[in-house]
C-alpha positions, 0 to 999 in steps of 0.5 A: 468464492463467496463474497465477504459482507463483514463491515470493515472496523476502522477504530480511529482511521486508515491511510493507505501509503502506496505507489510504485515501487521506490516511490519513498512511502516507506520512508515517509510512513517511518520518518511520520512514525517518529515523529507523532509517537503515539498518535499513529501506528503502522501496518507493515508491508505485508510481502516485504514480511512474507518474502523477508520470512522465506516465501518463496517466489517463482514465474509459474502462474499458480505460485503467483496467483497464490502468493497474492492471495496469501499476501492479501489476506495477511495485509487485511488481517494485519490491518484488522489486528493493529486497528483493534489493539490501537483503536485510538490511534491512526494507521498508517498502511504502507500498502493496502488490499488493493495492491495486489491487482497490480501484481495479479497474473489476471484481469482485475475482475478475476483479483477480485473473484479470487479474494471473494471481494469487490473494487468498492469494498476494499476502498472503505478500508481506507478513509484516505490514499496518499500514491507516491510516485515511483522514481522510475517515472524519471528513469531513476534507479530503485535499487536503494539496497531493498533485498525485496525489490526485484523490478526492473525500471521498466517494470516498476514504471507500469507497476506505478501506472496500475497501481495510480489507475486502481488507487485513484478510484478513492474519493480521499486520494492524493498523488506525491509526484516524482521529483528529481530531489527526494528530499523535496518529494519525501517533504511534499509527502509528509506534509500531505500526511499530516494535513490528512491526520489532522483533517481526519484526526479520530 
């Protein structure tokens, strides 16, 4: 496939919220959505909408490289829709392009082959990362009533680890740790936020 060169329009900045999963990125994104109004927008989690919507998952191996392909380029057109109808807002990514290396049935380079791109350009995407770590890093349940979530501890646990090793390569990247007090964590999360729109800031 051949290799995209559009330079990535940004409008005001991109923040990408990410992590393993139950790691409260979500909440965090929601609760900041709330409180600055106007000033942010989200981007929605693009494979929570598409399986939400009847997308169907399976173990065969073509399904999945397909299904990461489409969630790709729905993650990336999403982003490039809300950054031209807000361009002087924040957006506030919950996941980003990247993502799907994690969830790739292959080697890294072969993610990238696919999606015709390369590690260096999906990180301009993104001016920051802020990772939350999974609750499975403490061997705490991720139920928390997500139809959408379908991993086990165990695998939420490796999850988290590729998703830190790929993200980290960002210059702007932060790391919410687990705690065993969500408040604590979710807090922590939120703080490095606002720290990072406002040192951003459009």
């Amino acid at each position: 496939m051949k290799q995209r060169n559009v330079k990535h329009k940004n409008g005001c900045h991109r923040i990408v919220l990410t992590g393993g999963p139950g790691g409260g990125k979500t909440t965090a994104v929601d609760l900041y959505r709330r409180e600055l109004g106007e000033t942010v927008v989200v981007v929605p989690e693009a494979a929570t909408m598409l399986y939400s919507g009847g997308f169907p998952r399976s173990d065969n191996i073509d399904i999945r490289l397909a299904t990461q392909a489409a969630i790709f380029e729905v993650q990336k057109n999403l982003e490039d829709i809300q950054a031209t109808l807000y361009p002087n807002r924040a957006l506030l990514c919950d996941r980003g392009t990247l993502d799907g290396v994690a969830y790739w049935p292959g080697d890294e380079s072969s993610y990238f082959s696919a999606m015709g791109t390369t590690l260096e350009f999906e990180l301009s995407r993104y001016d920051a990362v802020i990772f939350f770590e999974s609750a499975a890093i403490g061997n705490i349940s991720i139920e928390g009533g997500n139809p959408i979530r379908t991993e086990s501890i165990k695998e939420a646990v490796a999850l988290d680890r590729r998703l830190r090793e790929i993200w980290s390569h960002h210059p702007n990247f932060s790391h919410i740790k687990h705690d065993t007090s969500f408040i604590k964590k979710l807090t922590s999360g939120l703080i490095v936020l606002n720290e990072t729109v406002a040192k951003l800031r459009c």
